[in-house]
C-alpha positions as CSV (number, residue, x, y, z in Angstrom):
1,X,84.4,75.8,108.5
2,X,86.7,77.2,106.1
3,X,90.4,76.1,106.6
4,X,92.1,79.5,108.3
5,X,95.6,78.4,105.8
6,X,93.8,78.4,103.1
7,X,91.5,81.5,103.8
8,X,95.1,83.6,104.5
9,X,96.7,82.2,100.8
10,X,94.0,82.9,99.2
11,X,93.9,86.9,101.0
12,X,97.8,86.7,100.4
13,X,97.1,86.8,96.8
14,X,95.0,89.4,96.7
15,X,97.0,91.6,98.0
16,X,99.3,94.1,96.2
17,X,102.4,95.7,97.4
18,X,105.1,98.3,97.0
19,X,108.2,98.4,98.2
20,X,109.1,102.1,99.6
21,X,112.3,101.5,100.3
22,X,115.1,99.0,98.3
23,X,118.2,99.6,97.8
24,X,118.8,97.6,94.5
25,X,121.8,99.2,93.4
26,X,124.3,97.3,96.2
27,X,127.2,95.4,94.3
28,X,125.7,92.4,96.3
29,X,123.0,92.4,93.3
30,X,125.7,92.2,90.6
31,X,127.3,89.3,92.4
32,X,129.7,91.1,94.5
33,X,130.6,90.5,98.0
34,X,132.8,92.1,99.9
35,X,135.0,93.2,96.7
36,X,134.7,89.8,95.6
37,X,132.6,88.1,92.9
38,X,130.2,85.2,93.6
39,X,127.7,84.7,91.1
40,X,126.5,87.1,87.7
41,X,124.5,89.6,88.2
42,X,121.2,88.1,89.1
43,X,119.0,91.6,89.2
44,X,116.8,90.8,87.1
45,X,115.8,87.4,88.1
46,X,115.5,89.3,91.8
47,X,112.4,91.7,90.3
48,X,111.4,88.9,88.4
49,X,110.7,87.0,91.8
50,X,109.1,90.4,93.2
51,X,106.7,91.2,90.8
52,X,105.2,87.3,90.9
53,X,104.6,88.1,95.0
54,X,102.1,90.7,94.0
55,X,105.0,93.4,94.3
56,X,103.5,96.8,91.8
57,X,106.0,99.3,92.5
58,X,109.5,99.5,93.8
59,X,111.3,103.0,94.9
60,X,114.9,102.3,94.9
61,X,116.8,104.2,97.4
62,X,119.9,106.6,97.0
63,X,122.5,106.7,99.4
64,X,124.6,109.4,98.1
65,X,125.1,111.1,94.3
66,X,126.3,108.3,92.3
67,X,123.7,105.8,93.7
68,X,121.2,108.2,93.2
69,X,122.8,108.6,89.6
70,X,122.4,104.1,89.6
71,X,119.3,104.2,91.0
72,X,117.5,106.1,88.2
73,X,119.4,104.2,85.6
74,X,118.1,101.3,86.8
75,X,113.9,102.9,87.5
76,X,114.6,103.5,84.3
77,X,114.3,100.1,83.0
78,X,110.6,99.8,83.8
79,X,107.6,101.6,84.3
80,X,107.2,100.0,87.9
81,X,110.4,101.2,89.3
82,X,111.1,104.5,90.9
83,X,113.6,106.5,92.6
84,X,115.3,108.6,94.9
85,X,118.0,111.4,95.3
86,X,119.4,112.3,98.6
87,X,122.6,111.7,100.6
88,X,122.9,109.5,103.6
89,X,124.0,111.3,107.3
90,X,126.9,108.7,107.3
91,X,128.0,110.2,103.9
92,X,127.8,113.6,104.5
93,X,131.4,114.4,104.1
94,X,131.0,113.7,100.6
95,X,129.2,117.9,100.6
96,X,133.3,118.6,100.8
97,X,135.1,116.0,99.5
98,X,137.8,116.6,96.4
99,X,137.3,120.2,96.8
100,X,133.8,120.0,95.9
101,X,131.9,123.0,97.5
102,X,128.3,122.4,99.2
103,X,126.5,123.6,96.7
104,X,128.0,122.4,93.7
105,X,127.4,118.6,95.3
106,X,123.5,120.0,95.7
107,X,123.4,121.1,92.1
108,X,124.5,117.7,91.2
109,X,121.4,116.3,93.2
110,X,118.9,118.5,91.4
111,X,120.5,118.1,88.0
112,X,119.5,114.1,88.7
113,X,116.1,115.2,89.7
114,X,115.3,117.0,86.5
115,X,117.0,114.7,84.6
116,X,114.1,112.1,86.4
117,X,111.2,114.1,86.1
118,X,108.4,111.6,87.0
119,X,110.7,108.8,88.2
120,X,112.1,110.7,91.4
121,X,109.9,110.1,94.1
122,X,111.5,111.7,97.6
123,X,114.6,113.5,98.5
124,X,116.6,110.7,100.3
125,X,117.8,108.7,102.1
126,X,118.7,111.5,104.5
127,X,118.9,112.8,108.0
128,X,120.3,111.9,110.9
129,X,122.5,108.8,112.6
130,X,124.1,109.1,116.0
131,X,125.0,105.2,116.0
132,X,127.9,105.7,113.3
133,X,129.4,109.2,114.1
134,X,132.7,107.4,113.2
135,X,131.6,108.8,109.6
136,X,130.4,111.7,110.0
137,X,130.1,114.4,113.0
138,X,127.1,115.6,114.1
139,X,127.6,118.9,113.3
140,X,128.2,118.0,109.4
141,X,125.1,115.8,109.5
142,X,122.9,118.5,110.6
143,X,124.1,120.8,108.1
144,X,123.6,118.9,105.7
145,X,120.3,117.4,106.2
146,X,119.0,120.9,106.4
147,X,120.5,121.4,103.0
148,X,118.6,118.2,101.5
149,X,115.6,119.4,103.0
150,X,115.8,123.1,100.5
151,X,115.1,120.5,97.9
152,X,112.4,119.1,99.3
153,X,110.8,122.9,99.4
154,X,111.9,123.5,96.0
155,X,110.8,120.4,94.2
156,X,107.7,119.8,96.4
157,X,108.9,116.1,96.9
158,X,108.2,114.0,99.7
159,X,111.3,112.8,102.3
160,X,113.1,109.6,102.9
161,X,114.1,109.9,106.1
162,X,117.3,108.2,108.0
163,X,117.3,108.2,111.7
164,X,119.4,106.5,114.2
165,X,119.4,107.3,117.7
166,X,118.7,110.9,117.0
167,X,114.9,110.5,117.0
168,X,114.8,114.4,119.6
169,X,117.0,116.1,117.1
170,X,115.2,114.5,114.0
171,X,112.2,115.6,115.1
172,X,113.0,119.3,116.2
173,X,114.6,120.2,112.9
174,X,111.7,118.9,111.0
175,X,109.4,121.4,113.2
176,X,111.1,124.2,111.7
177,X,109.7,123.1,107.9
178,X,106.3,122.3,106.8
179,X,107.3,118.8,104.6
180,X,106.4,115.5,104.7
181,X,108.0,111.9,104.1
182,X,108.4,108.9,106.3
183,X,111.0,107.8,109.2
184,X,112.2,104.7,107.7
185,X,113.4,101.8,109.2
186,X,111.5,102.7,112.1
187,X,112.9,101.3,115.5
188,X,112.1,103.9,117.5
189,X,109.5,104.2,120.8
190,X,106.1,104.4,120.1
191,X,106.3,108.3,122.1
192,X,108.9,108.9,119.1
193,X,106.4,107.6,116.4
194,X,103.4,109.8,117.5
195,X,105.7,112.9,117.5
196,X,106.9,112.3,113.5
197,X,103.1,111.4,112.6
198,X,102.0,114.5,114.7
199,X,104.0,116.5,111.8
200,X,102.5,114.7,109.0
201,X,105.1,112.0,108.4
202,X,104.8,108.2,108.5
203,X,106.6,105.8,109.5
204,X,108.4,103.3,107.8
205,X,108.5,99.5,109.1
206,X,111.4,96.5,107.6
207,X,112.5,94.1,109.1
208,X,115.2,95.9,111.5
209,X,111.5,97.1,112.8
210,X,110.8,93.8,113.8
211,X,113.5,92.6,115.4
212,X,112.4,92.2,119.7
213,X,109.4,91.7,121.6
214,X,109.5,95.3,122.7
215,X,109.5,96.8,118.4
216,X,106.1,94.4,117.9
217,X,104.6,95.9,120.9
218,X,105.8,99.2,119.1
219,X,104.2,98.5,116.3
220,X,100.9,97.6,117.2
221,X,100.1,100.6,118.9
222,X,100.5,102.7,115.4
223,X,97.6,103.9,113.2
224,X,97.8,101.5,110.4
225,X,96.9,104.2,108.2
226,X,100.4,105.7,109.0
227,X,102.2,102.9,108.3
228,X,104.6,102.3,105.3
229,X,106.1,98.8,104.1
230,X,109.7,98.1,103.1
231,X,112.4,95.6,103.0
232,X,115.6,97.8,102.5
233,X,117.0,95.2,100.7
234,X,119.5,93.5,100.7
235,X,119.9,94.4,104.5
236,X,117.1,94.1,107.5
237,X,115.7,90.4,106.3
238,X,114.0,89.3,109.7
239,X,115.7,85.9,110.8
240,X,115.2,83.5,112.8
241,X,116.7,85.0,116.0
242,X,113.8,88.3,115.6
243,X,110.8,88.2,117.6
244,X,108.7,89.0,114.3
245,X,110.1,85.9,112.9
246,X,107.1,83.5,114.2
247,X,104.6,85.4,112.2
248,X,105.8,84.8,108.7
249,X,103.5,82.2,107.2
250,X,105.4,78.9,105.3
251,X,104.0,80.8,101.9
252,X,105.9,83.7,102.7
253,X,109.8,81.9,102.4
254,X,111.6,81.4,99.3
255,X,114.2,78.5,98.9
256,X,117.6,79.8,99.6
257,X,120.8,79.0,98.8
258,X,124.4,80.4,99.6
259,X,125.9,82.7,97.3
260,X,128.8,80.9,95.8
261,X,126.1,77.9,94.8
262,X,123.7,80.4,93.5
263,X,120.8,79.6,91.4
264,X,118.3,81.8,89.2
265,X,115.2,80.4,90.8
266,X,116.8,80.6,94.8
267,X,117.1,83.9,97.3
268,X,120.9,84.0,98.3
269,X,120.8,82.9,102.0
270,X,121.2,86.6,104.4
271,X,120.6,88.8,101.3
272,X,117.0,90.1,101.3
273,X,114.9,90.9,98.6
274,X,111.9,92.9,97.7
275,X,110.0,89.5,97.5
276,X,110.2,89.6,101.3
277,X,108.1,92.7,101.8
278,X,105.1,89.8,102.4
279,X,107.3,89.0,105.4
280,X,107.3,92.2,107.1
């Protein structure tokens, strides 16, 4: 009989994957933590490691103009990387900051997506996030989520989508427009899934998908043709305290080490990685 460990390395290594969702262009990749500096910047050793796991394509994410600005910089740098252009829910403000009008801020988002051509990907990471209204009011998230989604009409691009305990209005905005994208760092119910992949979308698992017994029971009840892989790096690593944790296989774990003894060849302990996207 053919040993099950070995059957499952050798399937592991078949297997290609890309990451739809990392956010590579967090000071935490250049060394910084926190406003302090650890280590050098070690981004490159971090794709190194991801495209020997069988990791093909990355799509970095934008959080607001100037990462969206970063992130194509750094796409790019090689023909496996790609991008995004959006503003997160909990940045919204940013539509009105420095007496900035609306639609100057959204002209800066298109300028980056013609200056990308073929590297932009989606229009994201935006939407919606009732968790961290501290922010950003409701109100000035929805307005401005509708605004992202005019570029999703005008460049026919595909949506990164951000969504937080808002999953009902999420949901009955996106009824109002023909587009399609994925929920991202899905946690929601699995009623909640079915209604986004009723509209066309898919749904987006890391590990903050992963995290209690009730999110794996979640999870198994979606099509796996709907189903999207991402780390969101360097946040939503699943550790030892989530309830997917027992699943990852040895092969799947990278030495570690902490960040002010860092190491080109280790993963810095708590900061995830594309490399990880075998985990989840």
């Amino acid at each position: 009989m053919v040993n099950f460990s070995r059957k499952m390395s050798s399937l592991t290594k078949l297997r290609k994957y890309v990451d739809i969702g990392a956010n590579l262009t967090d000071l935490m990749y250049t060394g910084v933590y926190n406003g302090s500096e650890k280590h050098q910047n070690d981004l490159e050793h971090v794709l190194n490691r991801s495209w020997e796991s069988s990791v093909e394509k990355i799509i970095i994410t934008g959080g607001n103009y100037k990462e969206s600005e970063n992130a194509l910089e750094i796409a790019n740098t090689d023909d496996r990387l790609y991008s995004t252009v959006g503003c997160h829910p909990t940045r919204c403000l940013e539509f009105e900051e420095n007496s900035t009008l609306p639609s100057e801020y959204v002209e800066q988002l298109k300028t980056i997506i013609r200056r990308g051509k073929n590297k932009i990907v989606a229009i994201g990471e935006c939407g919606l996030d009732y968790d961290r209204v501290q922010f950003c009011p409701v109100d000035v998230q929805k307005k401005y989520f509708e605004l992202q989604l005019s570029l999703s009409e005008e460049f026919r691009l595909p949506l990164f989508l951000h969504c937080r305990n808002a999953a009902g209005d999420l949901y009955e905005i996106l009824c109002k427009y023909n587009l399609r994208g994925v929920v991202h760092s899905f946690d929601g119910t699995i009623e909640e899934a079915k209604k986004f992949i009723e509209l066309g979308y898919y749904i987006g698992l890391n590990g903050c998908s992963l995290k209690t017994k009730e999110n794996l029971e979640t999870v198994a009840k979606l099509p796996s043709d709907k189903i999207l892989l991402e780390t969101d790096c360097p946040w939503c690593e699943i550790r030892p305290s989530h309830a997917g944790y027992q699943y990852i296989l040895n092969e799947h774990q990278f030495a570690t080490t902490k960040k002010e003894k860092w190491k080109s060849d280790c993963m810095i302990k708590s900061r995830n990685e594309p490399s990880n996207i075998r985990q989840v």
